[in-house]
C-alpha positions in Angstrom: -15.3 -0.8 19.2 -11.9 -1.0 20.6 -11.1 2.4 18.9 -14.1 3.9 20.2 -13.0 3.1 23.3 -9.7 3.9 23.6 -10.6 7.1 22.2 -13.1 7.7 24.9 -10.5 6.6 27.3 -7.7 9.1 26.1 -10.7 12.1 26.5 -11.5 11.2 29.5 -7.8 10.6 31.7 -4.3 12.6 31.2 -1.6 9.9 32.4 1.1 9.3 30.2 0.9 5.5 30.8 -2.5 5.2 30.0 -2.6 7.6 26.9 0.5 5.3 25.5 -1.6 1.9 26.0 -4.2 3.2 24.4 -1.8 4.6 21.4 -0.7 1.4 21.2 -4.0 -0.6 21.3 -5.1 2.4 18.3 -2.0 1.3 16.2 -2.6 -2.6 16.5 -6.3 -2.1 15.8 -6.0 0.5 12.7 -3.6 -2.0 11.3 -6.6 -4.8 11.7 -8.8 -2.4 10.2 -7.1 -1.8 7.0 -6.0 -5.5 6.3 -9.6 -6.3 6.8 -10.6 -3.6 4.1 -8.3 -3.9 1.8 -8.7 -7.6 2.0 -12.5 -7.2 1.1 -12.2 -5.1 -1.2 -9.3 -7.5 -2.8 -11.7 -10.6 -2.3 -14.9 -9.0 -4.1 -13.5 -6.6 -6.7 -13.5 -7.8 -10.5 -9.6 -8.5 -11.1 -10.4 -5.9 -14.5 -11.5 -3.3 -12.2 -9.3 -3.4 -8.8 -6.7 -1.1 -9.9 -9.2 1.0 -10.5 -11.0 0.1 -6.8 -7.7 0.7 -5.0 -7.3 3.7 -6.5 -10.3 5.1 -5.8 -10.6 3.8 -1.9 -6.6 5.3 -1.9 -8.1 8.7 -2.7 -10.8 8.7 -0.3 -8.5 7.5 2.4 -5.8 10.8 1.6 -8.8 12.6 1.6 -10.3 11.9 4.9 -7.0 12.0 6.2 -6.7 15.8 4.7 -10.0 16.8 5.8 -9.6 15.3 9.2 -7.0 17.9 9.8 -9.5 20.5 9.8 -11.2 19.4 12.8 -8.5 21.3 15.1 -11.1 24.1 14.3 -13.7 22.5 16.0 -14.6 24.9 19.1 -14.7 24.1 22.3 -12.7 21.5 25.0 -10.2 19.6 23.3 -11.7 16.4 24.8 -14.4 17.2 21.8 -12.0 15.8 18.9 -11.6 12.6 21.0 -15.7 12.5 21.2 -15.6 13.3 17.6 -13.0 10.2 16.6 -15.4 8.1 18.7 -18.4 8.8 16.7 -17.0 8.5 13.8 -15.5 5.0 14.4 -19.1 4.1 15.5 -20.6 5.3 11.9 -18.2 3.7 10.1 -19.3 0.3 11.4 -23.0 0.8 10.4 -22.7 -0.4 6.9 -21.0 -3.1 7.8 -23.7 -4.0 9.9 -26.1 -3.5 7.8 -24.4 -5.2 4.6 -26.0 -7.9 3.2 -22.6 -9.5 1.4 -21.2 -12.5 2.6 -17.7 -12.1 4.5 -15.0 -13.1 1.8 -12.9 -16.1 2.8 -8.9 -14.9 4.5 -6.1 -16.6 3.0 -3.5 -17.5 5.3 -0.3 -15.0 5.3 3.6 -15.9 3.7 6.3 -16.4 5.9 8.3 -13.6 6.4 11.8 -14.0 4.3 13.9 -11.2 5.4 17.2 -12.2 3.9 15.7 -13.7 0.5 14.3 -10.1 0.0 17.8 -8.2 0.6 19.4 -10.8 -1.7 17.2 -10.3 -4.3 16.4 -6.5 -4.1 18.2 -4.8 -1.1 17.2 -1.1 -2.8 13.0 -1.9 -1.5 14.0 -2.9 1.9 16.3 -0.1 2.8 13.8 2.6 0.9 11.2 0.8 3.0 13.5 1.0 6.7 13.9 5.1 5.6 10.5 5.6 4.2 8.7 3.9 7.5 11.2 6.0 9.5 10.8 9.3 8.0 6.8 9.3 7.2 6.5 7.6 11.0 8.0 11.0 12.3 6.0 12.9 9.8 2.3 11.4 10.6 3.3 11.6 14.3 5.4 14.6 14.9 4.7 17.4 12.3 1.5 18.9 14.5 4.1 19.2 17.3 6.7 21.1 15.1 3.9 23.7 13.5 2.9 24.3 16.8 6.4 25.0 18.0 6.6 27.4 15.1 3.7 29.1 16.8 0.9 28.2 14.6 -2.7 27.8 15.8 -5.3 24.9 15.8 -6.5 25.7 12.9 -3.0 26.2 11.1 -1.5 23.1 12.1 -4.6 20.9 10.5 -4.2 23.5 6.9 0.1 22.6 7.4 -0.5 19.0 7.8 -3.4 19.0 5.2 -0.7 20.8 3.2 1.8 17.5 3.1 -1.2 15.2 2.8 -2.2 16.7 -0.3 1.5 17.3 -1.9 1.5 13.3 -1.6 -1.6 13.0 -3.4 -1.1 15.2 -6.0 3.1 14.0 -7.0 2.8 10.6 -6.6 1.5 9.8 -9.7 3.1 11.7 -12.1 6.5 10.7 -10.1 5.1 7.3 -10.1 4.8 7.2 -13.9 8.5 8.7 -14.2 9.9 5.7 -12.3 8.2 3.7 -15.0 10.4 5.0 -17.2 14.1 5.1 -15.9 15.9 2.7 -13.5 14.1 2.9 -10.0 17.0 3.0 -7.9 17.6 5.8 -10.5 14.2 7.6 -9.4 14.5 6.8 -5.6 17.9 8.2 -5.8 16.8 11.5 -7.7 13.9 11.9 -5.6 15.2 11.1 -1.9 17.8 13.6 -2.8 15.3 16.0 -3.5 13.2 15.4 -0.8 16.6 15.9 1.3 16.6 19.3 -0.2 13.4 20.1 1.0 13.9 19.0 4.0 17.0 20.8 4.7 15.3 24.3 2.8 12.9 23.3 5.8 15.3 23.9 8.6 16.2 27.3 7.7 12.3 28.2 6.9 11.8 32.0 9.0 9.2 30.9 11.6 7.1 33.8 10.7 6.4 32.8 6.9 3.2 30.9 7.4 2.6 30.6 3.2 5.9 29.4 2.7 6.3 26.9 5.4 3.2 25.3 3.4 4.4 25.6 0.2 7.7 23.8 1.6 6.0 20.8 3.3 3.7 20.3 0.5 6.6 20.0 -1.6 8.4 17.6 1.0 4.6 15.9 1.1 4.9 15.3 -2.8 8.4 13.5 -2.6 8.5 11.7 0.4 5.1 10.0 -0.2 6.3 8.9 -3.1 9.3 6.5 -2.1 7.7 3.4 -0.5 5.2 2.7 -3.7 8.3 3.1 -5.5 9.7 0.4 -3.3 6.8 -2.0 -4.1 7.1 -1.4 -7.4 11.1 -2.2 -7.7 10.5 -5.3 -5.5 7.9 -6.9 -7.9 10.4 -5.7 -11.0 13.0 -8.8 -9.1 11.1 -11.2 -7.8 9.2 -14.4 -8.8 5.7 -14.7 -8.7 5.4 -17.4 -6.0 7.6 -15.3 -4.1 5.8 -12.2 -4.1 3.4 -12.4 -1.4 6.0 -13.6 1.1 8.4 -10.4 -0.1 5.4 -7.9 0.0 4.1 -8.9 3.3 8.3 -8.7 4.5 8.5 -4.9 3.1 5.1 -4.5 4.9 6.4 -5.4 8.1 10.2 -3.5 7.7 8.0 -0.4 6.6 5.8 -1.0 10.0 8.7 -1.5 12.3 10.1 1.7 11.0 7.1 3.3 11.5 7.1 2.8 15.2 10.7 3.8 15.9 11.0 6.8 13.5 8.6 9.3 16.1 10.5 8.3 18.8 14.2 9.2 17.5 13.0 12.2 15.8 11.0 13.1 19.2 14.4 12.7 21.4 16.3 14.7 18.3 13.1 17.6 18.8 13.3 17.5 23.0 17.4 17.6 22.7 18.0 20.1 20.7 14.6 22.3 18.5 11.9 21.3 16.7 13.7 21.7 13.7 15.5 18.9 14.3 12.1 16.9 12.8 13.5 18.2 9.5 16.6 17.2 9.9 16.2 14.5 10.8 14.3 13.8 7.3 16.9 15.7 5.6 19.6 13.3 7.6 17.8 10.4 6.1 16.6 10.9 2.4 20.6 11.9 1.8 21.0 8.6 2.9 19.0 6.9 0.8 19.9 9.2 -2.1 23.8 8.0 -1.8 22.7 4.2 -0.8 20.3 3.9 -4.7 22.3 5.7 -6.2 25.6 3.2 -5.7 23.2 0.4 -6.0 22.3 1.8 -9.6 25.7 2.6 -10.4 26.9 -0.9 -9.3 23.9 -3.0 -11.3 22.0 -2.0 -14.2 17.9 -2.9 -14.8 16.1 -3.1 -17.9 13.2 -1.2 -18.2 10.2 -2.8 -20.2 7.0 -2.2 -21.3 5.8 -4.2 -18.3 7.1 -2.0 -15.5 3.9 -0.4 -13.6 3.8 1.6 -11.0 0.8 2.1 -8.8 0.2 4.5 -6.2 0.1 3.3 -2.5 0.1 5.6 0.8 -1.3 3.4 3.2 -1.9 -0.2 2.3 -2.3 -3.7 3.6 -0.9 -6.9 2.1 -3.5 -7.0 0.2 -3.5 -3.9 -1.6 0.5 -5.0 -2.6 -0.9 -8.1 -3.7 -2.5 -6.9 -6.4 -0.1 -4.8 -7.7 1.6 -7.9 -8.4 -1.2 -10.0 -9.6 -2.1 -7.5 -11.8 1.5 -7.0 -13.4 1.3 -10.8 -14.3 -2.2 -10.5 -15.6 -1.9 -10.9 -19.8 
């Protein structure tokens, strides 16, 4: 309900002030939203089946998320896609309405132990600072950029769609490659590339409309490919009665730079052009690329037949936690 109506608020008023508390509000309720989901899901699910479950709900959450692009085609006032969120938030709480499961029982959450993690794998926490700052900028900003390039409504939902997708469709098969080598290795490799894409980005012509979504699906594949990857290196180090406490900790670095990345990268696009969004991805995944890279050159894993990776976009603690109990399943 508190979507619904912050929604209807932000279609009905223009102030910055307002539309920024109710941004705000949005964010701290979505984030409810899917820790009560994935929770569920985690609480009812048959432990043999719930990689299978996540998967599956990870799909159709992409999905939507790809589809919902297409809605900037919707004719019309533009107060109509608010109207449209609005219902849509009402729907969705029908079935849980009309459910006739009992409510699963919450755990309480770990403490957050930010300096255990770094000691014990420093490569997921800075992957997770850089992935929460770059895909932040990317979910928040990339509408604003395709429009700068001139693209219409209906162009901007197909060029976001575009990265959407690319993340579906590489993250597995990049997934399954850092299965296989060192993953500081395969964040190394892959931030670097997603740096290249990033920078081919920047000097894109702004009148190449196929292109610019062939490039940002690519950028799409790689870039939401580095936080599961993360995940997946941080259960490779720690304990199991530490892994709750460390997943909920890259969780929360992941969230924070989520919140900051849009506003850098929206003072880098009002200083100098919207390309600077790119940049400023490019600017970061070199980064990244140079920090796993020493890190793999300085200490050297083991890989074993044990290593799993498991794709994640946008999860909960939950979700993370089964990753792990799963790993330690026999």
């Amino acid at each position: 309900m508190l979507v619904t109506f912050s929604a209807l608020v932000q279609a009905l008023t223009s102030p910055y002030v307002v539309w920024l508390l109710m941004r705000v509000l949005q964010g701290l309720v979505l984030v409810g939203l899917y820790a009560i989901i994935e929770s569920w899901l985690n609480a009812t699910a048959d432990r043999r089946y719930r990689s299978s479950v996540f998967a599956v709900y990870m799909m159709l959450n992409l999905g939507a998320a790809a589809v919902a692009q297409q809605f900037l085609r919707l004719p019309g006032e533009p107060f109509v896609l608010f109207c449209v969120v609005a219902m849509l938030f009402c729907l969705a709480g029908l079935p849980v309405i009309a459910t006739r499961e009992p409510q699963p029982s919450m755990e309480a959450l770990p403490k957050v132990q930010l300096r255990r993690l770094y000691r014990l794998a420093p490569t997921a926490l800075v992957t997770s600072v850089i992935s929460g700052l770059a895909l932040g900028a990317l979910w928040g900003l990339l509408p604003i950029y395709a429009q700068a390039r001139g693209m219409e409504p209906g162009e901007i939902g197909t060029y976001v769609a575009a990265a959407i997708v690319g993340g579906v469709v590489m993250q597995w098969p990049l997934g399954r490659f850092s299965d296989r080598v060192d993953r500081r290795l395969a964040i190394a490799l892959i931030s670097g590339c997603a740096a290249l894409v990033a920078l081919a980005n920047v000097m894109l012509p702004a009148d190449n409309r196929v292109l610019a979504i062939v490039m940002v699906f690519a950028f799409g594949g790689v870039a939401f490919a580095l936080y599961p990857m993360a995940v997946a290196h941080l259960i490779d180090y720690v304990d199991r009665d530490e892994l709750l406490s460390a997943s909920s900790t890259v969780l929360l670095v992941n969230g924070i730079g989520s919140a900051v990345g849009p506003l850098v990268a929206g003072a880098l696009m009002s200083w100098w052009q919207p390309w600077s969004l790119f940049a400023w991805f490019a600017v970061l995944n070199a980064l990244l690329a140079v920090y796993a890279l020493n890190r793999f050159a300085r200490r050297k894993r083991e890989v074993t037949d044990d290593d799993n990776f498991a794709p994640l976009v946008q999860t909960a603690l939950n979700a993370l936690r089964q990753k792990a109990v799963d790993k330690h399943l026999p």
